[in-house]
N, C-alpha and C positions, 0 to 999 in steps of 0.2 A: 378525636385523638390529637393530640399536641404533636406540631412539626416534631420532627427529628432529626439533628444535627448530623452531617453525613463529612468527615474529612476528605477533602480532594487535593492533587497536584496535578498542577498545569505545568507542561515541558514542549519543547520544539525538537522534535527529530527529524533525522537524518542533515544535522547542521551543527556544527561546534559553534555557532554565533547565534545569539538571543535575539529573537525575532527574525529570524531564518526558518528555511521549512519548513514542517505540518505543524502547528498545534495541539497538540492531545490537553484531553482533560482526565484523569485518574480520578475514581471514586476509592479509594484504599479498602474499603468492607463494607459490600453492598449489601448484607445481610439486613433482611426485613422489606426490600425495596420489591414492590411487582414488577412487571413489563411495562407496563402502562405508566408507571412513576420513572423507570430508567430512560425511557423514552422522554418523558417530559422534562427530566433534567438535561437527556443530550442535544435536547432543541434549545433548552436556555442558553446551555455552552456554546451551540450553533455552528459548531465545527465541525470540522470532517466527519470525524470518531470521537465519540467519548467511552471509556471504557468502564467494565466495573468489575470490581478484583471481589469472590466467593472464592469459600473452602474448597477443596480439590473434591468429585465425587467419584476418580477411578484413582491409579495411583502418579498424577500428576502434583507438582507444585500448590497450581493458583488452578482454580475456574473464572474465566473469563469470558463475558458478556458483551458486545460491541454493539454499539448504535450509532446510527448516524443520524443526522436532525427528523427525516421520516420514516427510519424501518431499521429492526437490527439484522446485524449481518451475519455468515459464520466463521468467516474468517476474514482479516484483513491485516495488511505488511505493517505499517506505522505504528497501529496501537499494541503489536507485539514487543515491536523493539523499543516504543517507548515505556509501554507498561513495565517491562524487566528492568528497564533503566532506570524508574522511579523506585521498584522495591530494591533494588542494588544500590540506589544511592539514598533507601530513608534507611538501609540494613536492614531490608525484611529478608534476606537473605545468608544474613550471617554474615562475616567479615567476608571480606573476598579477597585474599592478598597472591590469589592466579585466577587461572578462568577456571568458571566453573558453568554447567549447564541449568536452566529453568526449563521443568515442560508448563506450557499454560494450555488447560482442556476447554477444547471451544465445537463448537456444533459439526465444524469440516472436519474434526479429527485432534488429537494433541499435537500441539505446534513447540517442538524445541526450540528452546533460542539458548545461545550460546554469548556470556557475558564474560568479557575481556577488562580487568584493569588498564588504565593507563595511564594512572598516577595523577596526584592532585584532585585527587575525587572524580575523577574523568573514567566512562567506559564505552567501550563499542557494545552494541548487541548485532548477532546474525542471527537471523532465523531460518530453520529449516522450511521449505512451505509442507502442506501436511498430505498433498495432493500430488502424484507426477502428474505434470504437463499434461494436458488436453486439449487438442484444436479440435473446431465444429467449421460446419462447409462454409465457403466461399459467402461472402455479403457483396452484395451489388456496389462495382464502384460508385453509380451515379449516386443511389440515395447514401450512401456515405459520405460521400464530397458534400452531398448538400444540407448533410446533418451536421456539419462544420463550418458551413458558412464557403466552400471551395469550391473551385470547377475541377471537374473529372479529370484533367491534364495533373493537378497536384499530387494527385497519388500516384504511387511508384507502385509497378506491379509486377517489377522483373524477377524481384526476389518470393514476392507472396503476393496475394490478394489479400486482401482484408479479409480478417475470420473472427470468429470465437475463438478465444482460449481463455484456459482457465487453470489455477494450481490451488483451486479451493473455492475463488470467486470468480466468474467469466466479466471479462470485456472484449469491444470489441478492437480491434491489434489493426493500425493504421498505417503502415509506412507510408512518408509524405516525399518528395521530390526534393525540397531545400528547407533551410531554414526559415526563408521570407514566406513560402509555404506555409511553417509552424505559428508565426509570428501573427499572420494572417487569420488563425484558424476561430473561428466561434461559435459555440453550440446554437443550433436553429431548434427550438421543441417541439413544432410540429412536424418537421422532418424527420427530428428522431421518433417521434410515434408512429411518422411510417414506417420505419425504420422495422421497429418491432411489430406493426402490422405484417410487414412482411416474413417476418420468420424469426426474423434474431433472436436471440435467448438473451440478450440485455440490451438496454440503449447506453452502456457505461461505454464511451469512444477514447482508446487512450492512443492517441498518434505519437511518431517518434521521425526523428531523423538521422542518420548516421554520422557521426562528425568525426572521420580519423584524425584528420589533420590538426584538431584542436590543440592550442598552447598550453591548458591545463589537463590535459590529458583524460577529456573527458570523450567517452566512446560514442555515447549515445545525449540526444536531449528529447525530451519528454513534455506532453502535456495530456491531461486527462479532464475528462467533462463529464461529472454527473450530473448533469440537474435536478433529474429525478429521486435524488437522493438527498437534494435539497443540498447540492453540493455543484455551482455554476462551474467552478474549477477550482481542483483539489494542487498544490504547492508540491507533494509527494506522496505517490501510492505506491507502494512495497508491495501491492498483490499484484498490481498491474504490472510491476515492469521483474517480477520475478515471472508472468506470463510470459511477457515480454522473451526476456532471457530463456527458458523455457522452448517456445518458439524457433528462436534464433538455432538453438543448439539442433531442436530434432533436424532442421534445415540445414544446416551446415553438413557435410559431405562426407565429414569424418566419421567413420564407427564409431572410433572412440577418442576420447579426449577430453578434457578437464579447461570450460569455456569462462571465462571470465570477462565483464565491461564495467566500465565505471561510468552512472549515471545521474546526470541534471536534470530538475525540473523547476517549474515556479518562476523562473527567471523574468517569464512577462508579468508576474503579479509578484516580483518584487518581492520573492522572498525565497530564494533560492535555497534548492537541497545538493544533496549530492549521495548517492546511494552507491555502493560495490554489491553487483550480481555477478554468482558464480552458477556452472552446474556441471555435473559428472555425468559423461556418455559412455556407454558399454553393449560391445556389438549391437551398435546402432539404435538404444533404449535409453533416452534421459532417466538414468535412476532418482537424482537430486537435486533441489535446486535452493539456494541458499541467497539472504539478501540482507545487507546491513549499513549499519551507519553508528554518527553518532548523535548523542539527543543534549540537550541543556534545560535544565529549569528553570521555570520561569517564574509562578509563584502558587502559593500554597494558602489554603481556605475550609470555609467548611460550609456549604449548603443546606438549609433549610428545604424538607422534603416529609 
């Protein structure tokens, strides 16, 4: 059978600056592609996520498909808010002249994102995640520290231990001690396969540290480490630091309350994101948790497949 011409667009989200943040690659109509060809093409692209946009088959918008260079996923934060940003900005959406909401149906459940004009062709997407919040027990500080390349001192354990959580994809949720802590950190592979010999339900490690005091008003800063995902370290995950957020909140003291952080990552690979996580708390139940940005294009093509 003769290749077949598949159109894609490539964008950066959670970044209003071109070659900032994650890279996505859009398939625009993945119709006729198997699993095994979508895979092969999100290894070419070799980024984080490559996504692939099908017909809706309940009554959502888009069906979407996620891969990352070894396995697909069911959910994940970036290639939502970039994929809506791509059909909102080629009008696969119809004009937009307010916000209007996209559901995209994915294996974790329909994922709403919610797209905002902001003139000059410019929009925000936030997505709903499609999962409340779920923490799993307690991970050994030692083999964590040493699944990052750190000594047991690094980790801060006054507010948590390192756990499982998850709002659709689990990792594992790291508070560090400092920044130099963060700066320091590097994924070990054999370590993290003890990691998962030991119990954990992933080896995906996303560390964070608190930064109030910051001049740009960032809350939190972030790094994440798949490798086994063929992903050494990921620029920005939206599923992780909506866990992230997630976390924060059921831990926070308050019954209820409406938690919001503004967060960085990528910074040591030089390509910096910047994310807003929010979430709704009610007699002491994380009902929602929501996480956005904004994306840019970068450029557009068509793949032989």
């Amino acid at each position: 059978m003769d290749p077949m011409g598949h159109a894609f667009v490539t964008c950066d989200v959670f970044t209003d600056v071109r070659f900032g943040g994650n890279p996505l690659a859009v398939l625009l109509d993945a119709r006729g592609l198997t699993a095994s060809q979508m895979q092969q093409v999100a290894r070419e692209f070799n980024y984080s996520e490559t996504t692939f946009v099908l017909p809706p088959e309940r009554a959502g918008d888009r069906r979407v498909r996620i891969f990352t260079p070894t396995r697909e996923v069911p959910f994940a934060g970036h290639p939502n808010v970039g994929t809506a940003f791509v059909l909102a900005t080629l009008g696969e959406l119809g004009t937009l002249e307010r916000e209007r909401q996209v559901v995209l149906e994915e294996p974790a459940g329909d994922v709403p994102v919610t797209v905002r004009p902001l003139g000059s062709g410019r929009f925000r997407c936030e997505l709903r995640a499609p999962e409340p919040p779920s923490v799993g027990p307690p991970v050994p500080v030692g083999l964590v520290a040493t699944a990052m390349g750190l000594e047991p001192g690094d980790v801060a354990t006054d507010r948590h231990a390192p756990c499982v959580a998850s709002v659709g994809l689990p990792f594992v949720l790291v508070e560090l001690r400092d920044e130099d802590a963060l700066r320091r950190a590097r994924p070990d592979e054999p370590a993290l396969r003890r990691l998962l010999a030991a119990g954990a339900a992933t080896a995906d490690v996303h560390c964070y540290v608190r930064t109030p005091d910051s001049p740009d008003g960032v809350d939190l800063r972030t790094r994440m480490f798949a490798p086994f995902d063929g992903v050494p370290e990921d620029p920005a995950t939206g599923s992780a630091n909506a866990a992230l957020a997630g976390l924060l909140s059921a831990l926070a003291p308050e019954r209820d309350g409406d938690f919001a952080w503004t967060i960085t990552q990528g910074v040591e690979m030089g390509r910096p994101s910047r994310m807003d996580a929010r979430t709704e708390k009610r007699l002491g139940q994380v009902l929602g948790v929501w996480i956005g940005g904004e994306s840019v294009l970068v450029s557009r093509g068509t793949i032989e497949v």
